[in-house]
N, CA, C and O atoms as CSV, one atom per row, in Angstrom:
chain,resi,resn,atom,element,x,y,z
A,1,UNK,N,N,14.534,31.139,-14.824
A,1,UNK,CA,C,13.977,30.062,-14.025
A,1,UNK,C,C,12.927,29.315,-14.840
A,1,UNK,O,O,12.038,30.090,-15.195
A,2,UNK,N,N,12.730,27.995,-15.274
A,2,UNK,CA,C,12.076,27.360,-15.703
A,2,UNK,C,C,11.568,25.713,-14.675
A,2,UNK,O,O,12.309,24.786,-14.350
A,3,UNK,N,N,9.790,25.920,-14.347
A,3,UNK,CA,C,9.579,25.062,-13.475
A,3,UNK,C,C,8.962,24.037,-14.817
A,3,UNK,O,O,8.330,24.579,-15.724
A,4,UNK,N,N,9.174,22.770,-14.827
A,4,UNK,CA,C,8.690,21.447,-15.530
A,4,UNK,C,C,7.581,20.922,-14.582
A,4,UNK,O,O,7.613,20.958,-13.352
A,5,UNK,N,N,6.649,20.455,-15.323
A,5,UNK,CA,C,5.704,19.797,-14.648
A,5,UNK,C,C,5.573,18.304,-15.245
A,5,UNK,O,O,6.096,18.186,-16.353
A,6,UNK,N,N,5.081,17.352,-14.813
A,6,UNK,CA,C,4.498,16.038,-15.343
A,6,UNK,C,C,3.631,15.281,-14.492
A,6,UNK,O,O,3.718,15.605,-13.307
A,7,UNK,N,N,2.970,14.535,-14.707
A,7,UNK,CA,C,2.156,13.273,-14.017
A,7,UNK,C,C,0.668,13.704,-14.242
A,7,UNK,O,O,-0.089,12.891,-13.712
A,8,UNK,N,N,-0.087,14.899,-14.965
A,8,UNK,CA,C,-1.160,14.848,-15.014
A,8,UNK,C,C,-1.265,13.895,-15.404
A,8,UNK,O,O,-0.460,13.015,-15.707
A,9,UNK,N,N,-2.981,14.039,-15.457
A,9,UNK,CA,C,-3.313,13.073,-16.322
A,9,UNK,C,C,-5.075,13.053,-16.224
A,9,UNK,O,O,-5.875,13.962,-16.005
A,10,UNK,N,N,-5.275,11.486,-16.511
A,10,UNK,CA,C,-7.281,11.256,-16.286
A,10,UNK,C,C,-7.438,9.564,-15.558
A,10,UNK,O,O,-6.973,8.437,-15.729
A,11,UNK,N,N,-8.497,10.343,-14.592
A,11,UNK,CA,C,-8.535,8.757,-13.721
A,11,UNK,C,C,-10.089,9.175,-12.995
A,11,UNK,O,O,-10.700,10.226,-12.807
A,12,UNK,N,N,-10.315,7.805,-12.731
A,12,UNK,CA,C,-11.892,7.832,-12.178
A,12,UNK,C,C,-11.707,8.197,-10.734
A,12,UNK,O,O,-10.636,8.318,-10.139
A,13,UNK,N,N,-12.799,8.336,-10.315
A,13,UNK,CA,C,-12.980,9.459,-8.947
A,13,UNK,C,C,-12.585,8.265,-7.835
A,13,UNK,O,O,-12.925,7.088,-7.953
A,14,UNK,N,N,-11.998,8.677,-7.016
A,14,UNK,CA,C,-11.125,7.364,-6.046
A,14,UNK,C,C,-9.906,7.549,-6.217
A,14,UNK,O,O,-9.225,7.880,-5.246
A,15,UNK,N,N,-9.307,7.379,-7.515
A,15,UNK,CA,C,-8.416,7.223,-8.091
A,15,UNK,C,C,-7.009,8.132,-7.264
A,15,UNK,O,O,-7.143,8.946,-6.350
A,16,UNK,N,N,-5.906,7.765,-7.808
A,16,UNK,CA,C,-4.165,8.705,-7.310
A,16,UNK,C,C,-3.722,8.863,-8.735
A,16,UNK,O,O,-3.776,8.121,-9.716
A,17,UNK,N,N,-3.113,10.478,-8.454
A,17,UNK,CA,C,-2.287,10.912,-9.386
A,17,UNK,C,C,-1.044,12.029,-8.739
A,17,UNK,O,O,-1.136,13.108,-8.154
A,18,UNK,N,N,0.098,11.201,-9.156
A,18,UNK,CA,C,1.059,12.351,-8.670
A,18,UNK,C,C,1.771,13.113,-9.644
A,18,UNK,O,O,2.291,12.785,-10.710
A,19,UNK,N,N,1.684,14.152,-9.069
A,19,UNK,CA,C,1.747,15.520,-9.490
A,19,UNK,C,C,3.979,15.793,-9.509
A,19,UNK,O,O,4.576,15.809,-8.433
A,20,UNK,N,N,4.682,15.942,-10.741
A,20,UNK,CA,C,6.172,16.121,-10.076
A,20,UNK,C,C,6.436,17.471,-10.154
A,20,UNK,O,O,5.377,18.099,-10.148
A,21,UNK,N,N,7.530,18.267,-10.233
A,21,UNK,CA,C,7.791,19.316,-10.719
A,21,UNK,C,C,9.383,19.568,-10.445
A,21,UNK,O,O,9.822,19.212,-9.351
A,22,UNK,N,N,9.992,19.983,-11.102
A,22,UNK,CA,C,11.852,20.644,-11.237
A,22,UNK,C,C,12.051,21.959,-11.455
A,22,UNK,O,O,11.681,22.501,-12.496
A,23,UNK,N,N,12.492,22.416,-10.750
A,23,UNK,CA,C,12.833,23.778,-11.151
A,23,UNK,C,C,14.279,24.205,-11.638
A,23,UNK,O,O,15.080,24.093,-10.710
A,24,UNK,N,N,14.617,24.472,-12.323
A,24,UNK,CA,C,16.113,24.956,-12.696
A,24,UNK,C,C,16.358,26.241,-12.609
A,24,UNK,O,O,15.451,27.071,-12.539
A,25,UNK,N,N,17.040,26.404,-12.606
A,25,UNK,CA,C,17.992,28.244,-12.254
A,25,UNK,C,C,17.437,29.253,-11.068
A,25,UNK,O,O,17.611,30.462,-10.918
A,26,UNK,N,N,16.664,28.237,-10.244
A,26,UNK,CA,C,16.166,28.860,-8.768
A,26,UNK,C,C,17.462,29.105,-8.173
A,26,UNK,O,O,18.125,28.093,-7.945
A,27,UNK,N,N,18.033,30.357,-7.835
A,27,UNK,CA,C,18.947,30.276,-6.995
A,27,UNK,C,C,19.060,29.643,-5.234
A,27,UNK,O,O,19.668,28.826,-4.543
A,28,UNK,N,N,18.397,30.299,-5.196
A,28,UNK,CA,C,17.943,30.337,-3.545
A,28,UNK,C,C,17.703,28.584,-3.065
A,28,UNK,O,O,16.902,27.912,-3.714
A,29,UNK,N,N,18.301,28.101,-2.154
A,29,UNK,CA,C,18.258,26.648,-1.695
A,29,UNK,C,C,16.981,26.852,-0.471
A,29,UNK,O,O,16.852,25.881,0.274
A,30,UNK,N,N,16.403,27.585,-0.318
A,30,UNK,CA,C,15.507,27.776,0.959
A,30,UNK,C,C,14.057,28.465,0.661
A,30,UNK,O,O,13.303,28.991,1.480
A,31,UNK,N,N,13.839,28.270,-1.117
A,31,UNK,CA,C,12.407,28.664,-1.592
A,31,UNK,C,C,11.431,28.075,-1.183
A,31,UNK,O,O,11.660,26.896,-0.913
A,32,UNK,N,N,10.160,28.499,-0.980
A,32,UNK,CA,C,8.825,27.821,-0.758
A,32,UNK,C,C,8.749,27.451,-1.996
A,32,UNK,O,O,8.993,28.222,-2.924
A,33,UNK,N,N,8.358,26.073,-2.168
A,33,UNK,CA,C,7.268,25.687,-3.638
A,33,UNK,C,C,6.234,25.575,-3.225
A,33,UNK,O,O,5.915,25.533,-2.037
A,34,UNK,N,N,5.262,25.482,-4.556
A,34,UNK,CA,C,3.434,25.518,-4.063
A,34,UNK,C,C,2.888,24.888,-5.298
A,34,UNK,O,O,3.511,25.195,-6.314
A,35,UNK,N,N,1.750,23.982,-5.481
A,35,UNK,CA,C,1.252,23.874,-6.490
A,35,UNK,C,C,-0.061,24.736,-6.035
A,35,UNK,O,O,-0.353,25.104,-4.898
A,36,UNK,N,N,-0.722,24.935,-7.188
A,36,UNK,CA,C,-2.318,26.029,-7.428
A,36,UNK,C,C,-3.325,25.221,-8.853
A,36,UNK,O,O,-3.141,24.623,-9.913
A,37,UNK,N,N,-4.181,25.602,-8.172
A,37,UNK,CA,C,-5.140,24.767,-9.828
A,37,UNK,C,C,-5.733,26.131,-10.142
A,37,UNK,O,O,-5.803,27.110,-9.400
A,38,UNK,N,N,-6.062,26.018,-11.147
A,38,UNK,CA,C,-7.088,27.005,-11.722
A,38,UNK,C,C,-8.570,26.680,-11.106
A,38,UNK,O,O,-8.959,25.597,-10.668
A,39,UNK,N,N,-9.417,28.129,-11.206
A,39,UNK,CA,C,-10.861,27.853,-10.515
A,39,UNK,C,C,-12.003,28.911,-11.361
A,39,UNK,O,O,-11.514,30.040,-11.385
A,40,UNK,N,N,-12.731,28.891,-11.731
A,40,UNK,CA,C,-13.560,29.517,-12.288
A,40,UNK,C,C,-13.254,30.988,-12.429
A,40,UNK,O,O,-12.720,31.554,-11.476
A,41,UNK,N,N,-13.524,31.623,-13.468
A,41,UNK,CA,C,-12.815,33.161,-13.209
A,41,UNK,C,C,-11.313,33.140,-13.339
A,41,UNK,O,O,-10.747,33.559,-12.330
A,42,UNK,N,N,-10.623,32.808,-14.195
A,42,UNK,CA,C,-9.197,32.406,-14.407
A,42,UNK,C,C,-8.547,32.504,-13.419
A,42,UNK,O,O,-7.373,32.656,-13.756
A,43,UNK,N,N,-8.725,32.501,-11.715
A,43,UNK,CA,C,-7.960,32.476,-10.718
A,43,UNK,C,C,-7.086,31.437,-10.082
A,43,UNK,O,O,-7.458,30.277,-9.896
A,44,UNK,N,N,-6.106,31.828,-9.811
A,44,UNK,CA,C,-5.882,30.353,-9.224
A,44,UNK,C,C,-5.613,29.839,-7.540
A,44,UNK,O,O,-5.036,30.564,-6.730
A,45,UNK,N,N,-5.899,29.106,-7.363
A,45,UNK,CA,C,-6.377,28.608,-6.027
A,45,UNK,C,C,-5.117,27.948,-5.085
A,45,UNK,O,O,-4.899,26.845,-5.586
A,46,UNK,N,N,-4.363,28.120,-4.140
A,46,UNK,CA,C,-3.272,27.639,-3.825
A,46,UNK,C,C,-3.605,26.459,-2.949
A,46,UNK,O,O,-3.713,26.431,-1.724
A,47,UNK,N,N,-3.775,25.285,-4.020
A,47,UNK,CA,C,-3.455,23.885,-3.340
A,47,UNK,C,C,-2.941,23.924,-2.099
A,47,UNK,O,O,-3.554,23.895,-1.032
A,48,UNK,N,N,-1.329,24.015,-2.369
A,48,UNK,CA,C,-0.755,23.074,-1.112
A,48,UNK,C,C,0.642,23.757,-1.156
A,48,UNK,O,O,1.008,23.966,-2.312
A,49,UNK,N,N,1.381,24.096,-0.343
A,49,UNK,CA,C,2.404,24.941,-0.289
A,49,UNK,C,C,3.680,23.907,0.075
A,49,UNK,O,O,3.434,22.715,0.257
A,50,UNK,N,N,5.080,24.429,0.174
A,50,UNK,CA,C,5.958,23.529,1.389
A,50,UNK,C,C,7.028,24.971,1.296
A,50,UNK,O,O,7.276,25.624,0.282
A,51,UNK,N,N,7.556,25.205,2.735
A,51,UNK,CA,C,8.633,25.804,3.104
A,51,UNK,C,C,9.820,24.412,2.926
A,51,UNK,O,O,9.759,23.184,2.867
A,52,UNK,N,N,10.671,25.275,2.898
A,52,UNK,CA,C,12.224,24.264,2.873
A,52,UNK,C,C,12.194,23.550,3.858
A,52,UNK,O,O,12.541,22.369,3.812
A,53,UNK,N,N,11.793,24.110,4.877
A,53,UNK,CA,C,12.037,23.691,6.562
A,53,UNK,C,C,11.144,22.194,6.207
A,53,UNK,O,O,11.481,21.082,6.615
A,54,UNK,N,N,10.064,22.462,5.438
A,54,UNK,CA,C,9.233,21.014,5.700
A,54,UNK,C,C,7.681,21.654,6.414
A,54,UNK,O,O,6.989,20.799,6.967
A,55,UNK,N,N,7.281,22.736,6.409
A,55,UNK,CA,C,6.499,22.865,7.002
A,55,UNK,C,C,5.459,23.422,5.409
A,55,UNK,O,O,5.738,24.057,4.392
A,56,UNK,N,N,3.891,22.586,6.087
A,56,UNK,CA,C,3.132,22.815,5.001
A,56,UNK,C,C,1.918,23.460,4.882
A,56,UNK,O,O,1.529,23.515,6.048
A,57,UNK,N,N,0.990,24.040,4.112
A,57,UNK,CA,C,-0.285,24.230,4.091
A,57,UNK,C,C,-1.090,23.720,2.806
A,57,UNK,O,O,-0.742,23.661,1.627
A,58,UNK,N,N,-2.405,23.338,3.504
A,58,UNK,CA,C,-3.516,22.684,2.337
A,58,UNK,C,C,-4.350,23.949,2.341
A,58,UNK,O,O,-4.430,24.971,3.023
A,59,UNK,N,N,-4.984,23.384,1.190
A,59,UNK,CA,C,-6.587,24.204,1.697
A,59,UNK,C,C,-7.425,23.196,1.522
A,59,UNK,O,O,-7.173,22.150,0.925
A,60,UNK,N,N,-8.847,23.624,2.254
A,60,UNK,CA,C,-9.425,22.794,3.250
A,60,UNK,C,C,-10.243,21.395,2.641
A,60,UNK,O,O,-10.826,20.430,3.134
A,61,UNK,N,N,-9.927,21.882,1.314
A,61,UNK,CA,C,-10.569,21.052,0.374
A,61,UNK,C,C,-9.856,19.733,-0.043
A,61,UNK,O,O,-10.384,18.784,-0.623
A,62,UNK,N,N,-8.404,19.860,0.406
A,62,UNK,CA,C,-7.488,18.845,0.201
A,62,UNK,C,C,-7.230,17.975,1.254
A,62,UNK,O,O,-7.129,16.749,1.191
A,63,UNK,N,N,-7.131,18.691,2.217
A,63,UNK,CA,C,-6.925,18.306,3.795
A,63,UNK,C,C,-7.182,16.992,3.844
A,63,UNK,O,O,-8.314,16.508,3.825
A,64,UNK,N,N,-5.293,15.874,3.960
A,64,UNK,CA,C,-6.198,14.640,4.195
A,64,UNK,C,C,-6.085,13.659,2.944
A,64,UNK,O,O,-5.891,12.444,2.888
A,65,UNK,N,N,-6.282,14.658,1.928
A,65,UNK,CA,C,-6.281,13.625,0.727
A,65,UNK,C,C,-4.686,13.972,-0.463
A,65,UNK,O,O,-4.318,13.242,-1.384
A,66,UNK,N,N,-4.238,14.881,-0.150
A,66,UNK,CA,C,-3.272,15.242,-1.077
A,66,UNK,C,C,-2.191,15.527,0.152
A,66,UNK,O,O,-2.453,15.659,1.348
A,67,UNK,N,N,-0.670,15.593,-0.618
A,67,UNK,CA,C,0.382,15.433,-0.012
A,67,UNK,C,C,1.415,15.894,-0.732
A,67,UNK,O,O,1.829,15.267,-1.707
A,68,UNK,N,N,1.972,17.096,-0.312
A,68,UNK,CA,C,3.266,17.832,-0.784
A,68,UNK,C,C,4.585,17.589,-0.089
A,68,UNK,O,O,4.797,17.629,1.123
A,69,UNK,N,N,5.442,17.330,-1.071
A,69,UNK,CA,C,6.707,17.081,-0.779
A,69,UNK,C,C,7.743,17.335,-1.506
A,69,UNK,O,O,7.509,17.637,-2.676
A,70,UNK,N,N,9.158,17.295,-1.056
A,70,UNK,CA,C,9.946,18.117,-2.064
A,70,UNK,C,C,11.205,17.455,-1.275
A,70,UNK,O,O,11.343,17.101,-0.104
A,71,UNK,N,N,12.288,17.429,-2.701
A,71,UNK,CA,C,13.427,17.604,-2.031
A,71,UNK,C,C,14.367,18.662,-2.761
A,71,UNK,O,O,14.500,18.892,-3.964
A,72,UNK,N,N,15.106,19.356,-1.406
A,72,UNK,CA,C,15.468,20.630,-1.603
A,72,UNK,C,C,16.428,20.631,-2.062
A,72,UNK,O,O,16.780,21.761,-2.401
A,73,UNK,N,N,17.593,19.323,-2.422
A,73,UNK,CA,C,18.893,18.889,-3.597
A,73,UNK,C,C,18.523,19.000,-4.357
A,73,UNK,O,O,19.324,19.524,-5.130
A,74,UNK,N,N,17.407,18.774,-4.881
A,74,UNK,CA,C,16.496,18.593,-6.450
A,74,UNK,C,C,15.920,19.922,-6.712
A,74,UNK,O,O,15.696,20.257,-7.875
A,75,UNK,N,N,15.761,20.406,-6.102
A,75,UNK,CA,C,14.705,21.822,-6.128
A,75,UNK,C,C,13.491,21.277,-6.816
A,75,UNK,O,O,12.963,21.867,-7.759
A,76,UNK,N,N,13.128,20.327,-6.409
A,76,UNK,CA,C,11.772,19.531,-6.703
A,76,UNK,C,C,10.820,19.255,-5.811
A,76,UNK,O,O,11.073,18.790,-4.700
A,77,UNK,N,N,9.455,19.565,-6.303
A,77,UNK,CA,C,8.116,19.407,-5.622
A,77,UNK,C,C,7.184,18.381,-6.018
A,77,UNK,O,O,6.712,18.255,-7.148
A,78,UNK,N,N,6.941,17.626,-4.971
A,78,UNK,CA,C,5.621,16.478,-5.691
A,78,UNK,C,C,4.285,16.974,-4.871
A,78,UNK,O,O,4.220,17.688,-3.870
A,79,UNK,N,N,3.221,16.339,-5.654
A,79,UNK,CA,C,1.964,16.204,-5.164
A,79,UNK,C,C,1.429,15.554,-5.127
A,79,UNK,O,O,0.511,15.924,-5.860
A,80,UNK,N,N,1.149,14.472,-4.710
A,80,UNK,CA,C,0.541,13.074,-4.166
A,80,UNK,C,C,-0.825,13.324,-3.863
A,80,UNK,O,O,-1.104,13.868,-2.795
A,81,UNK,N,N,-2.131,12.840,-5.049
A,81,UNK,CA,C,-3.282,13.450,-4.678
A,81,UNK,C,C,-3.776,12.109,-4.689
A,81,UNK,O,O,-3.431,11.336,-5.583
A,82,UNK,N,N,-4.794,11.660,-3.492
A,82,UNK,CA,C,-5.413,10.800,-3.569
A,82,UNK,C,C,-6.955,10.722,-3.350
A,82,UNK,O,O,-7.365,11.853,-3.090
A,83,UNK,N,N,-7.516,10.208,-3.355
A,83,UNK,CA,C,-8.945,10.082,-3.272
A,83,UNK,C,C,-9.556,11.489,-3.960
A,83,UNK,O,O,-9.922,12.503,-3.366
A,84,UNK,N,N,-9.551,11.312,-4.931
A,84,UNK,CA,C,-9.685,12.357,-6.301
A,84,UNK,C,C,-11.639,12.501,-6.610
A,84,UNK,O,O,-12.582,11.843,-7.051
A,85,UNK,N,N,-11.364,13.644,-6.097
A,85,UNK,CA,C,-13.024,13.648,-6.551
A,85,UNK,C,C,-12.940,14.143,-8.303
A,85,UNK,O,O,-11.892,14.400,-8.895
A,86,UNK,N,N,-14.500,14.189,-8.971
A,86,UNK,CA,C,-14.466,15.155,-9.810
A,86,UNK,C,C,-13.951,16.466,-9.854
A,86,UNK,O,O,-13.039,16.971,-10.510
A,87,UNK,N,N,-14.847,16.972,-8.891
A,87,UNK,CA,C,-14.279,18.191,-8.628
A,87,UNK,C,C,-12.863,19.184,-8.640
A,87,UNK,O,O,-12.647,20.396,-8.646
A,88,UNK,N,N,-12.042,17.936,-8.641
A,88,UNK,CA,C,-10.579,18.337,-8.590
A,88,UNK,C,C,-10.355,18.366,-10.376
A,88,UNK,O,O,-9.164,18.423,-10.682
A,89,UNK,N,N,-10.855,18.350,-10.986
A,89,UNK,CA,C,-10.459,18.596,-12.182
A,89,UNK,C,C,-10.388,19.443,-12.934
A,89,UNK,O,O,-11.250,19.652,-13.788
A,90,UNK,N,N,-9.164,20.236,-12.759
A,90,UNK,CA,C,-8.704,21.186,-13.721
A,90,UNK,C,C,-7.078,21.545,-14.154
A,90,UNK,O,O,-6.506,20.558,-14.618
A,91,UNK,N,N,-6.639,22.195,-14.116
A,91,UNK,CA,C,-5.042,22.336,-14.841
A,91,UNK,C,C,-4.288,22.728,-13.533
A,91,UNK,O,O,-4.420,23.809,-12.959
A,92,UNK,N,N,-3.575,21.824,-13.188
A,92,UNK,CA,C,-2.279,22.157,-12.081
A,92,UNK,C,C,-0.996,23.081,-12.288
A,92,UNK,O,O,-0.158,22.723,-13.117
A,93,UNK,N,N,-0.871,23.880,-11.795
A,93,UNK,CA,C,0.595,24.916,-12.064
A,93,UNK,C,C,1.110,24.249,-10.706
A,93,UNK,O,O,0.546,23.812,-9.703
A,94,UNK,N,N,2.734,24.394,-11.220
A,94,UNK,CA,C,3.696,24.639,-9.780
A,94,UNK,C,C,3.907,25.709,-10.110
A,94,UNK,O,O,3.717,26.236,-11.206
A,95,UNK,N,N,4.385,26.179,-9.031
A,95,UNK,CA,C,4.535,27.666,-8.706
A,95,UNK,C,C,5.894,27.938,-7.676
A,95,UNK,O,O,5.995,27.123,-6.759
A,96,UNK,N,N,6.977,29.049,-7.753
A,96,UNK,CA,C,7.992,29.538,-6.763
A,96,UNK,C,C,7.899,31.064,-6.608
A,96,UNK,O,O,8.008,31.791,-7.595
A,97,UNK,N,N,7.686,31.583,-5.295
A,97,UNK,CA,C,7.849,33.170,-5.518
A,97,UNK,C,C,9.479,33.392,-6.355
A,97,UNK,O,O,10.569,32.821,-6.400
A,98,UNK,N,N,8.813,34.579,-6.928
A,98,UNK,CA,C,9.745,35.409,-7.316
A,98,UNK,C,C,11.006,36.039,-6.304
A,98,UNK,O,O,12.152,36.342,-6.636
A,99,UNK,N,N,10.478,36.105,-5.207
A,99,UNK,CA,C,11.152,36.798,-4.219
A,99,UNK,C,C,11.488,36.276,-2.743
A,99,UNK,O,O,10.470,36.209,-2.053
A,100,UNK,N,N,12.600,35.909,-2.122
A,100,UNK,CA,C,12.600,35.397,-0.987
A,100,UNK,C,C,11.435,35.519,-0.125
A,100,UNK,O,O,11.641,36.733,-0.145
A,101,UNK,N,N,10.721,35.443,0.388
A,101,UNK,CA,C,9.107,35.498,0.645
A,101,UNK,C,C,8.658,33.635,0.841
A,101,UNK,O,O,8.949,32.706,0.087
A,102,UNK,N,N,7.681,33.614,2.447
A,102,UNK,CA,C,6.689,32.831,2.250
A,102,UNK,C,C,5.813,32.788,1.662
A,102,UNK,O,O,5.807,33.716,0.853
A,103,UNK,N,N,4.798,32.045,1.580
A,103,UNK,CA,C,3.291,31.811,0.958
A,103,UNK,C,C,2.390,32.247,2.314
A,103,UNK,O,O,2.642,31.945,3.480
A,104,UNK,N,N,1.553,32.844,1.936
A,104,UNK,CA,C,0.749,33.664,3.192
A,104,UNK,C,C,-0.755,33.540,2.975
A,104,UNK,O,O,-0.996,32.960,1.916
A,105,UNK,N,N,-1.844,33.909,3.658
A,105,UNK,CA,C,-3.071,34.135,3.492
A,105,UNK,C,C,-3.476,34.769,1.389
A,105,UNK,O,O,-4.141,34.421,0.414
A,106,UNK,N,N,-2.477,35.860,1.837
A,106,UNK,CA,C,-2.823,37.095,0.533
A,106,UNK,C,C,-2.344,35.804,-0.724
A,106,UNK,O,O,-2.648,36.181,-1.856
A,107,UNK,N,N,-1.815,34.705,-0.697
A,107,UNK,CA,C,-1.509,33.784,-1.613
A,107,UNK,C,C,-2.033,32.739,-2.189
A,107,UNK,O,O,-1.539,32.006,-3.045
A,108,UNK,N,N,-3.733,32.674,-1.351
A,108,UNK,CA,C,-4.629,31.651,-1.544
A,108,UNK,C,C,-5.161,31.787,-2.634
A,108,UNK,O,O,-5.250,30.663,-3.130
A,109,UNK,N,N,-5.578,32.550,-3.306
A,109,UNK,CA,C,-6.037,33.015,-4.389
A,109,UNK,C,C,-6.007,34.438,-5.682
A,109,UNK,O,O,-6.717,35.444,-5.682
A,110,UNK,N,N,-5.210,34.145,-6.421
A,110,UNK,CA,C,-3.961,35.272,-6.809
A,110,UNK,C,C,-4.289,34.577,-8.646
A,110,UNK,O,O,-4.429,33.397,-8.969
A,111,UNK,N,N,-4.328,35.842,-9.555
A,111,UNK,CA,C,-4.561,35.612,-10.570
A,111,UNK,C,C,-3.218,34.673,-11.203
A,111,UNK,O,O,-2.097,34.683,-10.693
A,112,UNK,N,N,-3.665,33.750,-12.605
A,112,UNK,CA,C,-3.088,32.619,-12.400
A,112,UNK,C,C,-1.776,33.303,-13.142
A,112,UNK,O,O,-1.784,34.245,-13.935
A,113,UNK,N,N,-0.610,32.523,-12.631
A,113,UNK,CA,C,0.354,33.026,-13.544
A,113,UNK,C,C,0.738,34.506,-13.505
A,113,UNK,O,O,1.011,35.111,-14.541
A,114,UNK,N,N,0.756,35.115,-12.229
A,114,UNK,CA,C,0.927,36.220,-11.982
A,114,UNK,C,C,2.800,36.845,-11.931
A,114,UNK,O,O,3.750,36.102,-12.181
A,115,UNK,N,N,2.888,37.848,-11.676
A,115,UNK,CA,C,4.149,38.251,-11.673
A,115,UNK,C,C,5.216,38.353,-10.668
A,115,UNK,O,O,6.387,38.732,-10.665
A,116,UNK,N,N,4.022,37.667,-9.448
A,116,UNK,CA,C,5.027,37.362,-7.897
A,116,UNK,C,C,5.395,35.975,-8.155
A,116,UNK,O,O,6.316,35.722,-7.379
A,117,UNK,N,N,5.100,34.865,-8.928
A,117,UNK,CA,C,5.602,33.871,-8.871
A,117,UNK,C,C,6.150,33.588,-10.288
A,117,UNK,O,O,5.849,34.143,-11.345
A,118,UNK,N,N,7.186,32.407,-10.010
A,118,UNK,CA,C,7.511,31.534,-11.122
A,118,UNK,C,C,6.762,30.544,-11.385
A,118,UNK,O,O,6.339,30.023,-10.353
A,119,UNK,N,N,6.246,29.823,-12.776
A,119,UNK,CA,C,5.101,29.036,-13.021
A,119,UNK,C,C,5.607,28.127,-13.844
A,119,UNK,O,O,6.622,28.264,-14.526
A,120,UNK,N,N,4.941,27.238,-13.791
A,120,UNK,CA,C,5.371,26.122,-14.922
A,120,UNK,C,C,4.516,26.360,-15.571
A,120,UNK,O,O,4.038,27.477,-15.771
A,121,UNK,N,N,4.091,25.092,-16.121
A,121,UNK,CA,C,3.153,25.480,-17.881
A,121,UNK,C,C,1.940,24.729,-17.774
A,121,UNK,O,O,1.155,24.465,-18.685
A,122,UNK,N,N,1.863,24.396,-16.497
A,122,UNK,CA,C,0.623,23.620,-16.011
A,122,UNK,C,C,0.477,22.254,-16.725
A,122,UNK,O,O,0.952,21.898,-17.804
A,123,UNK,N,N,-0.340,21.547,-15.806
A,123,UNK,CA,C,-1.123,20.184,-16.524
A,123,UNK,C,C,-2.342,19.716,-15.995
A,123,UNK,O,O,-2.700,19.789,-14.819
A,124,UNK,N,N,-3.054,19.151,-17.099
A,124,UNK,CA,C,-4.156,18.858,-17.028
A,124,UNK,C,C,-4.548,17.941,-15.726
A,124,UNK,O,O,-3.578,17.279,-15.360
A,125,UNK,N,N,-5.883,17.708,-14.829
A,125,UNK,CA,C,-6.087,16.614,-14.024
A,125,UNK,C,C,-7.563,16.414,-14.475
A,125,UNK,O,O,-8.368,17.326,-14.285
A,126,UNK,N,N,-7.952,15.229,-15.076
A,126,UNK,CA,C,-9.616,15.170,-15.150
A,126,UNK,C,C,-9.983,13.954,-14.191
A,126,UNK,O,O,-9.310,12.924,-14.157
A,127,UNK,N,N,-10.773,14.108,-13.650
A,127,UNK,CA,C,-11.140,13.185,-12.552
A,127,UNK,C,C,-12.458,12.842,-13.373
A,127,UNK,O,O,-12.967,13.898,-13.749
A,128,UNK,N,N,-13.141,11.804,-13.755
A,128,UNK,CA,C,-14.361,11.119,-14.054
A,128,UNK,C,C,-15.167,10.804,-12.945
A,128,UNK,O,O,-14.546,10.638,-11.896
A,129,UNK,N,N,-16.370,10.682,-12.906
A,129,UNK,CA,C,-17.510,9.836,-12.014
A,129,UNK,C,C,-18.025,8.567,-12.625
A,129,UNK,O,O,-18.864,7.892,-12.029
């Protein structure tokens, strides 16, 4: 399984950047995708999730300003982040469990690049002031 990432990038605080991602050799047509950023302490923080069904979760920090979406022909995930603080600046992973499995509480914060999920190779987001 190999997830691709693109659209980082650097933009002043206000600013939109969308986030894409592809996954290839996912079998399963009914995976959760998720993007996660990294957070102090090499952890990583679970952005924004999507079940197949279409159903989603933020965390509370996004709520509002970012937007996950996917289509499940593509086995592709976007992230539509807008009103970009500084703060949001650090390296974006997409992410797929390893295992038929939702994204749950125990998934909010999970060392980065761990061995329950599939990862891409991350990309950069720098937000300026």
């Amino acid at each position: 399984v190999q997830l691709v990432e693109s659209g980082g990038g650097s933009v002043q605080a206000g600013g939109s950047l969308r986030l894409s991602c592809t996954a290839s050799g996912l079998t399963s047509d009914d995976s959760d995708m998720a993007w996660y950023r990294q957070v102090p302490g090499l952890e990583c923080e679970l952005v924004s999730s999507i079940r197949s069904d279409g159903r989603t979760y933020y965390t509370d920090n996004v709520q509002g300003r970012f937007t996950i979406a996917h289509d499940n022909a593509k086995k592709a995930v976007y992230l539509q982040m807008n009103s970009l603080k500084p703060e949001d600046t650090t390296v974006y992973y997409c992410a797929a469990p390893r295992t038929s499995r939702h994204y749950s509480y125990s998934d909010y914060y999970v060392n980065c690049r761990n061995d329950y999920n599939y990862w891409g190779q991350g990309t950069q987001v720098t937000v300026s002031s």
